[in-house]
C-alpha positions in Angstrom: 0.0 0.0 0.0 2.5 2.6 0.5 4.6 2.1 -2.1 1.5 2.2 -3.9 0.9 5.8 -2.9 4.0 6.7 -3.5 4.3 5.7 -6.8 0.7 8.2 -7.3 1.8 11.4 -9.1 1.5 15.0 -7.5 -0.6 17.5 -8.4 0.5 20.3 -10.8 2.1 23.6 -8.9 1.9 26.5 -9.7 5.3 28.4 -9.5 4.7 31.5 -10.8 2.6 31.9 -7.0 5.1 30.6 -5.1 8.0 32.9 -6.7 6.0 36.1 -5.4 7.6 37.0 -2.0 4.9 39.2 -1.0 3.0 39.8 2.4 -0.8 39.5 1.9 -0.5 38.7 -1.3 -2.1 35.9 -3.5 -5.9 36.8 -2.2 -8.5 37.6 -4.9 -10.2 40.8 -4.8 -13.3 38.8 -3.4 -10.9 37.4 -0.9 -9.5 40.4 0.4 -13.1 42.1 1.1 -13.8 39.0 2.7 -11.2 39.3 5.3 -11.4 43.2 5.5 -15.4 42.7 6.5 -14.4 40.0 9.0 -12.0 42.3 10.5 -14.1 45.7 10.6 -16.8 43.1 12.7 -14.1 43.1 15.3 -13.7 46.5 15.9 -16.1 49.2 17.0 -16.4 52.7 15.7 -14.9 55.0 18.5 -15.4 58.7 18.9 -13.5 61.0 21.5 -15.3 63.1 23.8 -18.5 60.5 24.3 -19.5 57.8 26.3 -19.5 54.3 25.2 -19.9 51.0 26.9 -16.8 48.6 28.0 -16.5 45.1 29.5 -13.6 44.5 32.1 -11.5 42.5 30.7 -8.8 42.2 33.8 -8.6 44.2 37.5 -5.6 44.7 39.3 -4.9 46.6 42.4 -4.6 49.7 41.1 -6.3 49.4 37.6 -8.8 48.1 35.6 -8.8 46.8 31.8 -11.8 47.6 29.6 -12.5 46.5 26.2 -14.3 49.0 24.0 -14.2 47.0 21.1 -10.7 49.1 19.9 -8.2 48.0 18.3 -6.5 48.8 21.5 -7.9 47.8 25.5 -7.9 50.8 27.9 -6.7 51.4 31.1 -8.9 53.3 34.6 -7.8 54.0 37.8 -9.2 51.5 40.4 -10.4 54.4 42.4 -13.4 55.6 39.9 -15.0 52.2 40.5 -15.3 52.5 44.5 -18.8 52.6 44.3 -18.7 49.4 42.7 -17.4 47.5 44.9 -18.6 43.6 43.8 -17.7 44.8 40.1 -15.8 41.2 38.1 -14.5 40.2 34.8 -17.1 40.6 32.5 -19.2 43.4 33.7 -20.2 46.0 31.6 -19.5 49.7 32.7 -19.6 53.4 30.8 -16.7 55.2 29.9 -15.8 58.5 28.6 -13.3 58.7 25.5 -11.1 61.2 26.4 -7.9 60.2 23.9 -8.1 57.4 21.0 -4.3 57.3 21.7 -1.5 58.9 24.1 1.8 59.3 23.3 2.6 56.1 24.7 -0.2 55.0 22.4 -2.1 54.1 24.9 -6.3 54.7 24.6 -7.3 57.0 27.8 -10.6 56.6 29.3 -12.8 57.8 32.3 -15.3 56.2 34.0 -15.7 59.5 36.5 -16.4 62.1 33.5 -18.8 59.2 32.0 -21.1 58.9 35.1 -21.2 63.0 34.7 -22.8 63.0 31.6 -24.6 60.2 31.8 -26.1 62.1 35.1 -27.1 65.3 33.4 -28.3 63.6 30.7 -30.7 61.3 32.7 -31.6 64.7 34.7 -32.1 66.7 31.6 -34.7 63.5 30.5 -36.5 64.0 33.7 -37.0 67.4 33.3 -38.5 66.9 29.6 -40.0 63.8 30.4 -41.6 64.7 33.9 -40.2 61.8 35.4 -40.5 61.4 39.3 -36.8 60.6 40.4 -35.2 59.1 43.6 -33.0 61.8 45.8 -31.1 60.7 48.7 -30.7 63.5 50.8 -27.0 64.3 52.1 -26.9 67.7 54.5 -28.8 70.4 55.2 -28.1 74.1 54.2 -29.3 77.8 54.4 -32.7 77.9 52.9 -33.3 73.8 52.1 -31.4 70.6 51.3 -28.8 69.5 49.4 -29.6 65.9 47.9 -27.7 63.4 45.2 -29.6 62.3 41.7 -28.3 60.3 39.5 -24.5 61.5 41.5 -25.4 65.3 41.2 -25.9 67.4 43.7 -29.4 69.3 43.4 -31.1 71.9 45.5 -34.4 71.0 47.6 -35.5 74.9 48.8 -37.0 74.7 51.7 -40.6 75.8 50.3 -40.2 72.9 48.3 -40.0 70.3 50.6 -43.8 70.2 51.9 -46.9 72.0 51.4 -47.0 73.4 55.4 -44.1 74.7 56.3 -40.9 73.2 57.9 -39.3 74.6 60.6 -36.7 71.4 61.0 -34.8 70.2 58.1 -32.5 68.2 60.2 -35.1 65.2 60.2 -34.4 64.9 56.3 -30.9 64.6 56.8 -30.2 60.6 55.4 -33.3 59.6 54.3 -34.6 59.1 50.9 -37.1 61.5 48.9 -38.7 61.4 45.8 -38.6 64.6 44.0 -39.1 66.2 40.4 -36.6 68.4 38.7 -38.0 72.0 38.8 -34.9 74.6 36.9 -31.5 73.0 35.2 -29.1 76.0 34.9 -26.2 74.6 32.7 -24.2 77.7 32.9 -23.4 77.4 37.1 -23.9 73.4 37.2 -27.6 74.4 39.2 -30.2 72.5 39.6 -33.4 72.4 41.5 -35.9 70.3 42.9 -38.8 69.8 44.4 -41.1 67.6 46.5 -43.8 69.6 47.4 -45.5 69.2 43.3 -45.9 65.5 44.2 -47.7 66.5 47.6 -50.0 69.3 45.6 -50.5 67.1 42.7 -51.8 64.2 45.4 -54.1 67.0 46.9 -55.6 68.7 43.9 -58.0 66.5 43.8 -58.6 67.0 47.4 -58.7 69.9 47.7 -61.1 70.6 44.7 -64.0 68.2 46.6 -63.1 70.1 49.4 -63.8 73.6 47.4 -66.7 72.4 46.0 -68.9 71.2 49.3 -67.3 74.1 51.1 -70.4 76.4 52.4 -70.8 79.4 55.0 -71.7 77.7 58.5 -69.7 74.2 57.8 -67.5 73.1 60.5 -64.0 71.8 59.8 -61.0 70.0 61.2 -57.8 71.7 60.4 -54.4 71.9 61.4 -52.4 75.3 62.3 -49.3 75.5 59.6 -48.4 79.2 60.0 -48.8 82.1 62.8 -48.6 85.8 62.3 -49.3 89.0 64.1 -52.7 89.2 62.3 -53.5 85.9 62.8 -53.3 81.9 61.9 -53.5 80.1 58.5 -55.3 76.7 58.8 -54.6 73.3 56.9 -58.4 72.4 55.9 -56.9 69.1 54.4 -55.2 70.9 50.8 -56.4 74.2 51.2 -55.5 77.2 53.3 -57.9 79.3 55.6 -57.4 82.3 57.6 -58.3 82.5 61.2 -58.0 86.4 62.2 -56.8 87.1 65.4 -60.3 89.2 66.1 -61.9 85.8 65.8 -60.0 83.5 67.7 -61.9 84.4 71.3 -64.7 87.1 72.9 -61.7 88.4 74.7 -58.8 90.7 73.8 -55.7 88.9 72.6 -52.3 90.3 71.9 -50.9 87.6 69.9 -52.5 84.6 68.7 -49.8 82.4 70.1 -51.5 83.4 73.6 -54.5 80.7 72.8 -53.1 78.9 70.1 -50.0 76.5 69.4 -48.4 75.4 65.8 -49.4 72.4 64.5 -52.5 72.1 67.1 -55.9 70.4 65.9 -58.7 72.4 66.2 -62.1 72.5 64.8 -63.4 75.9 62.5 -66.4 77.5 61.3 -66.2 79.0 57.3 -67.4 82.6 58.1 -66.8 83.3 54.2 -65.3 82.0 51.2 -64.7 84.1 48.0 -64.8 81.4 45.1 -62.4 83.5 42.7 -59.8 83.8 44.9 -60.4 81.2 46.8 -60.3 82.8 50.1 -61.4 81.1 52.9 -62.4 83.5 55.9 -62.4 80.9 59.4 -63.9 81.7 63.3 -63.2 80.1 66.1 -64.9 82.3 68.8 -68.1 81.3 66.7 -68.5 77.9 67.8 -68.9 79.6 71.4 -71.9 81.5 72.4 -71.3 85.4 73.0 -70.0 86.1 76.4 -72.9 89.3 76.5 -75.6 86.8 76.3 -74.5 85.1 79.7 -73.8 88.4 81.4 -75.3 88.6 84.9 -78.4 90.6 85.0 -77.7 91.6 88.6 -75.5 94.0 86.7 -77.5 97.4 86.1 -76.9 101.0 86.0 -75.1 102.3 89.3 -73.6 98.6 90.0 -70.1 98.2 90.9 -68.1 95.9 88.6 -64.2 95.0 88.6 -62.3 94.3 85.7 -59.1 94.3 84.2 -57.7 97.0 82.1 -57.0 95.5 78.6 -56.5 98.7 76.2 -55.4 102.4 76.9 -56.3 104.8 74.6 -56.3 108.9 74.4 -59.6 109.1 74.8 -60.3 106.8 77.9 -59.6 102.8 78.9 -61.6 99.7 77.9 -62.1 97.4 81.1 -62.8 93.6 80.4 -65.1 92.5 83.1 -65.2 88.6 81.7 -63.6 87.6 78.6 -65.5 89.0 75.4 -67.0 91.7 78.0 -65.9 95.4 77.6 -66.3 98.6 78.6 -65.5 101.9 78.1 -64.5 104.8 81.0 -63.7 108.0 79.2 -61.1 109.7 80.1 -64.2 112.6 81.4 -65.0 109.6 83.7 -61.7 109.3 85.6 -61.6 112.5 87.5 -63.8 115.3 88.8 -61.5 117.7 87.8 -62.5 119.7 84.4 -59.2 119.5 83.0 -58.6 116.2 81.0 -55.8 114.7 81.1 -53.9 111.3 79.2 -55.6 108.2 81.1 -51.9 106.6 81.0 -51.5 109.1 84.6 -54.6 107.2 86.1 -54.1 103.4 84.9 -52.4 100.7 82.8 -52.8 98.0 80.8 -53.6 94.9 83.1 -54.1 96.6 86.2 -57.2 95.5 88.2 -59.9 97.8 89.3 -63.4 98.7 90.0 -65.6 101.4 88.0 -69.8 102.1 88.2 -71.9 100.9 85.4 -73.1 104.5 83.9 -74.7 102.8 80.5 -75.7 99.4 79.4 -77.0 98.5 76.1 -77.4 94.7 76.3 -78.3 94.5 72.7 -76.1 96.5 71.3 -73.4 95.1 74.0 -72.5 98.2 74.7 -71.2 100.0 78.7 -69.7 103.0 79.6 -68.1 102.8 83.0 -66.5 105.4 85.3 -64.3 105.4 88.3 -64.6 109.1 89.7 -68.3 107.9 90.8 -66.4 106.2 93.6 -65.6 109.0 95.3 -68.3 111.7 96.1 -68.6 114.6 93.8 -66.7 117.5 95.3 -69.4 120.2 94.6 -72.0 118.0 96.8 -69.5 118.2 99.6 -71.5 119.4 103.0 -68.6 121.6 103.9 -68.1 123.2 100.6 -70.4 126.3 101.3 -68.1 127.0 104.2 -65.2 125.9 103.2 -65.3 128.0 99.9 -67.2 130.8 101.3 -67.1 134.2 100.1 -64.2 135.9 101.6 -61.8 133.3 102.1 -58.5 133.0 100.4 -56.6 130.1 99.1 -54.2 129.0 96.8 -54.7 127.0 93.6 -52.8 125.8 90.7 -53.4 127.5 87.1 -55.1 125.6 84.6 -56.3 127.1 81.7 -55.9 130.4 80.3 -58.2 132.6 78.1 -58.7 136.0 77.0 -60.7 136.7 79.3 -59.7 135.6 82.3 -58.0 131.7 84.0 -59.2 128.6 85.6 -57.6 127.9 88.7 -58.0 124.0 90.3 -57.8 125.0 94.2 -58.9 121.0 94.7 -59.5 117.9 92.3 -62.9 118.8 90.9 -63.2 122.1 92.3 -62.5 125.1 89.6 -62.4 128.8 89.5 -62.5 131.8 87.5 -60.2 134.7 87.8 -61.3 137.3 85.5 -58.6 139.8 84.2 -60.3 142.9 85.8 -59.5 141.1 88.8 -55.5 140.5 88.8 -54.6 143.9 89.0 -55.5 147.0 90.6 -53.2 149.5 88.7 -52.0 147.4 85.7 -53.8 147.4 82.8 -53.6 143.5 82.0 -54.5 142.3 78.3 -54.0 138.6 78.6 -53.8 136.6 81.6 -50.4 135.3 80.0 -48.6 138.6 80.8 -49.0 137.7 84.6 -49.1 134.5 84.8 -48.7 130.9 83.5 -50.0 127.8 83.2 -49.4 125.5 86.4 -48.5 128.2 88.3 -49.8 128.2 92.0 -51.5 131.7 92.7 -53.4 132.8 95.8 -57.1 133.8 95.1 -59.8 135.0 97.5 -63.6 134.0 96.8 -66.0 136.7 95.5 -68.7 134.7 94.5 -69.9 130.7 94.7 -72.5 129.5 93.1 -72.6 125.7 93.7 -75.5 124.5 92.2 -74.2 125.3 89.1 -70.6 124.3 89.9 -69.5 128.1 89.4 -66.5 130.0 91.5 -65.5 133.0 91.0 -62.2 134.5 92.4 -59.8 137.2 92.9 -56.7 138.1 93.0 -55.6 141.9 93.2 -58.3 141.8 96.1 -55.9 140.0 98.4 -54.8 144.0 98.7 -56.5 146.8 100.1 -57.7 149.3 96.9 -54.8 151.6 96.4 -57.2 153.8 94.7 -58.6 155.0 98.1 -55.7 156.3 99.4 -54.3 157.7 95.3 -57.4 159.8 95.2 -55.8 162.2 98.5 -52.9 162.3 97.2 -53.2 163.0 93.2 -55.6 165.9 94.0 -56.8 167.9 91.2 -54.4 171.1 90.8 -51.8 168.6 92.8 -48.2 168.6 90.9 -46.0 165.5 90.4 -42.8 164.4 89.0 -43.4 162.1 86.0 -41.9 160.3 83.3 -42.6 160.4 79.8 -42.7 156.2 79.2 -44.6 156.4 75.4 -46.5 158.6 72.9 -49.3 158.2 70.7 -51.0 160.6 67.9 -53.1 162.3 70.5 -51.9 161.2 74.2 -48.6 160.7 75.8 -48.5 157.7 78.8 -46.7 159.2 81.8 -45.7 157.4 84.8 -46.9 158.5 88.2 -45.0 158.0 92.0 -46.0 154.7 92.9 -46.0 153.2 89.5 -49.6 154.7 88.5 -50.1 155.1 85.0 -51.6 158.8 83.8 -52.1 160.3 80.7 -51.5 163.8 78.8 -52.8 165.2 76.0 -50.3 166.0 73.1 -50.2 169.7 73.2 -49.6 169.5 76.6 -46.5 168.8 76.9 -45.0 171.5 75.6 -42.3 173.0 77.2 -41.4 176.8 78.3 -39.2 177.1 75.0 -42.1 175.5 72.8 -40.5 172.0 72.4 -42.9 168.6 73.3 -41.5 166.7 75.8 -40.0 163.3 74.6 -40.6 159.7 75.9 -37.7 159.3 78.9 -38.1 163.3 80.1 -39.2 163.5 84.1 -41.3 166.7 84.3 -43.3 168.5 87.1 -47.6 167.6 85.7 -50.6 169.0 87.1 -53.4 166.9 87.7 -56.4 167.7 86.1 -59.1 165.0 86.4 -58.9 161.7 88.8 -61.5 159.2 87.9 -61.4 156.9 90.4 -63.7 154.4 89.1 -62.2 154.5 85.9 -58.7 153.9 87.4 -57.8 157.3 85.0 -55.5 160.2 85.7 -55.4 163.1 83.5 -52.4 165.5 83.6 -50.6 168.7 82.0 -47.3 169.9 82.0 -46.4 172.4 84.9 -46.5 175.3 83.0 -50.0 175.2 83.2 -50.8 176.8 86.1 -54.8 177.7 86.1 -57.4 175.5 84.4 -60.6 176.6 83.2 -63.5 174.2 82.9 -63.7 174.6 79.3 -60.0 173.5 79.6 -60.6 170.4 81.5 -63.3 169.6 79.0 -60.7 169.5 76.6 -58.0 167.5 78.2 -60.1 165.0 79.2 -60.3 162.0 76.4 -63.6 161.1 75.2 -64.5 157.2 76.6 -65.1 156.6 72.8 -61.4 157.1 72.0 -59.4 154.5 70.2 -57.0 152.7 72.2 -53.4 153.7 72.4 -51.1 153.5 69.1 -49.0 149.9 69.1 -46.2 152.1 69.7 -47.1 152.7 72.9 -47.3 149.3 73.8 -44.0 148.3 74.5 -43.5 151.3 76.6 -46.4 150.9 78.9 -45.4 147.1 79.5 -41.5 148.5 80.6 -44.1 150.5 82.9 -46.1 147.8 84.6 -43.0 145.9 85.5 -42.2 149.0 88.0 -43.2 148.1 91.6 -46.1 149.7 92.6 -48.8 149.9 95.9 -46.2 149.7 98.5 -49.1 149.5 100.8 -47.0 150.2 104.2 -45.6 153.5 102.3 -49.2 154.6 101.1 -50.7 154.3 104.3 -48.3 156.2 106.4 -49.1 158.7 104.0 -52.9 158.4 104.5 -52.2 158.8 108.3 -49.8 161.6 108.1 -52.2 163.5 106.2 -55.2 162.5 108.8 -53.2 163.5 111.7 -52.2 167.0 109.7 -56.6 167.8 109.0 -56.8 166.8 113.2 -54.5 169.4 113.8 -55.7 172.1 111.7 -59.9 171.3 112.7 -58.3 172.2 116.4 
């Protein structure tokens, strides 16, 4: 048998292929796309800067091996897969493509910059897509939370986080939330999310059944989210109602967190409810009758009733005699004095005391009150009549001023009227302000009393005897006196007397022995000519003027009719009333002098 076979001849060969020495060469054309197409299926098409999927092909301690599909494996750092830590041969991960080849020729990829894009491309798919994604919540920071999707760190505002508010964020801290993505902003790596549109989109439905049954009178259960100085706003179950402060109790409140507590359960009655913008108006005072309607009815006018001072206002006090019960005492009420003055100098907020029922309008739930009724009313006094009767003096603090005369309080309740006419016997006193002020203490003596109709009136320049008496001896008519010259008008000059009196000359007569008018500030000898004592008026003429004739006198004296002095007078005359005057020692050792000078010449 084998020599048989190898006496077989051998096929032909062909040398003309064999001869040709070159690599890859010897394939047909068919051939040669063949193999190119077999090869091509080995390889994938790789692009820098994108992410494309790998298998680990080997794992050392310090590196991992991924195939691509290259025509080259590539090399990551161990430490980009520490959140994989049961990662094996085989597994398939996402890389980034950062260089097809180094200059070690080596491909570089990143697993770290992969997860990065992958991440804001999964966010940006929620956004579009309106997906509902899973947050795990790492700290807590100003204003809300920071929590991880998808290994980006997003912003939870507070305000987002529930549809009450939150006042601790710490209990977040850890847990898991699901959330929606709200804003992406590219340009500072921002994005924000939110978990209080799953909570609203849970309770839309809610709340409309709620809107829609809702009715004036209904009683609901709600829970107190939020507190302010006006009042509460009330969880109804989805939607929000206001409880105003003025209807949280009868009684006067200062801050609803007096009655009420966050987060407290409490039942409400809809007091209104504006559809459009879907206001919701709540009482909780309602669902308690009205504290008037069990008010005693041993409480009349005249009774006595104790309270507690719970407002202080310019015009009087508001005394809370039970919760929801009020009343007012003007400040007229406080005192029997005529002069009103801030209630703050009689009571306070919170102080406790008693007033008389003057008014009570149980249907309107209206009282007036007053305190001074506690004390009897100084007028009625049995004493008063002697106490303040005509004649008496005493001393009283200035009240009030007027033009025509001023109050003086000599006692609380007790008033009096000093008229101007009566401060002064020589000055001539325009206002009461230009000898005295208010809450000044002056003396006064009693002219006149008058108590049923609660009218006083007093005096002051009667304290002193009238100095008028004694003037009329000694400024005689034909009598000559040293004066001054103290102002000038168009028709009359002002002179001033011994003693401080005031007088008056005519114009033309004060010319002098060389035909000149005297000037204001000259001292020159005068001759009376009238003295009208109840007129309080001395007429006089210069010296040279020695006899008068009637007709004269007719002439000097100034008609009662006669305007008033010029305004340039009126500075003068004021200098002039400041003198001291009705030295009453001096004047009446003058009156006895000249008494003890007529004894002598009648003997």
């Amino acid at each position: 048998m084998s020599k048989e076979k190898q006496n077989q001849p051998l096929p032909d060969f062909d040398w003309d292929k064999a001869a040709d020495k070159g690599f890859g060469t010897g394939y047909s054309s068919a051939d040669r796309t063949s193999l190119e197409q077999m090869y091509e299926t080995t390889l994938s098409p790789v692009q820098e800067k994108e992410v494309v999927k790998g298998v680990v092909v080997g794992i050392t301690d310090r590196e991992v091996i991924l195939n691509i599909g290259f025509k080259s494996d590539g090399i990551v750092s161990s430490n980009e897969f520490r959140d994989l830590p049961g990662m094996k041969i085989g597994d398939e991960v996402e890389v980034y493509v950062e260089n097809q080849e180094d200059a070690q020729g080596q491909l570089v990829l990143s697993r770290k910059k992969a997860k990065v894009i992958t991440a804001w491309d999964n966010i940006q798919k929620s956004f579009d897509e309106d997906v509902v994604i899973d947050a795990n919540v790492k700290r807590r920071t100003k204003g809300g939370l920071i929590v991880d999707i998808f290994g980006i760190e997003a912003f939870l505002p507070g305000s987002q986080i529930d549809v009450k508010p939150i006042r601790d964020f710490d209990i977040f801290v850890g847990k898991r939330m699901e959330v929606k993505v709200v804003k992406i902003n590219y340009a500072n790596d921002n994005v924000v999310v939110s978990h209080k549109v799953l909570i609203e989109k849970d309770l839309e439905a809610q709340r409309q059944q709620i809107l829609n049954n809702l009715e004036k009178g209904q009683v609901l259960e709600g829970v107190i989210k939020n507190m302010t100085n006006f009042g509460v706003f009330i969880d109804l179950g989805g939607v929000d109602g206001l409880l105003h402060i003025t209807d949280i109790s009868w009684g006067r409140i200062n801050h609803p967190s007096d009655l009420l507590s966050l987060d407290q359960k409490l039942n409400v009655v809809v007091l209104d409810f504006d559809e459009e913008k879907k206001r919701i108006s709540l009482g909780l005072k309602q669902l308690q009758s009205h504290p008037w309607d069990s008010l005693d009815e041993e409480i009349q006018v005249g009774s006595k009733v104790t309270g507690r001072i719970v407002n202080v206002a310019d015009y009087g006090a508001f005394l809370e005699i039970k919760p929801g019960v009020e009343g007012l005492i003007h400040v007229s009420e406080m005192s029997w004095s005529q002069h009103l003055r801030n209630p703050q100098e009689f009571m306070n907020v919170n102080d406790e005391i008693s007033a008389v029922v003057l008014t009570l309008d149980r249907q309107e739930r209206k009282m007036s009150l007053g305190i001074k009724q506690l004390t009897e009313d100084p007028w009625t006094q049995a004493s008063l009549k002697e106490k303040y009767a005509v004649g008496t003096r005493h001393k009283g603090v200035v009240r009030n001023l007027t033009n025509f005369g001023l109050f003086i309080e000599l006692e609380e309740g007790i008033d009096g009227l000093v008229h101007v006419s009566d401060l002064s016997w020589t000055k001539k006193i325009k206002h009461p302000s230009d000898f005295v002020k208010v809450n000044d203490e002056l003396e006064v003596v009693v002219l006149e009393l008058d108590a049923d109709n609660r009218r006083l009136a007093l005096g002051h320049k009667q304290l002193e005897e009238n100095p008028w008496d004694t003037f009329e001896s000694i400024f005689e008519v034909g009598s000559v006196h040293k004066s001054t010259i103290v102002a000038k008008g168009d028709k009359f000059a002002t002179l001033e007397l011994p003693y401080g009196i005031e007088g008056i000359a005519a114009i033309k007569n004060l010319a002098k022995e060389d035909g000149t008018l005297a000037e204001v500030g000259e001292s020159l000898d005068f001759t009376v000519l009238e003295f009208l004592k109840d007129e309080k008026k001395i007429v006089l003429t210069h010296s040279k003027v020695k006899h008068v004739s009637a007709e004269e006198k007719k002439e000097e004296r100034p008609a009662k009719s006669a305007p008033a002095k010029a305004s340039n007078t009126d500075a003068p005359a004021k200098d002039a009333e400041k003198s001291t005057f009705g030295d009453l020692s001096v004047l009446s050792a003058l009156k006895e002098q000249m008494e003890e000078s007529e004894k002598k010449s009648k003997k």
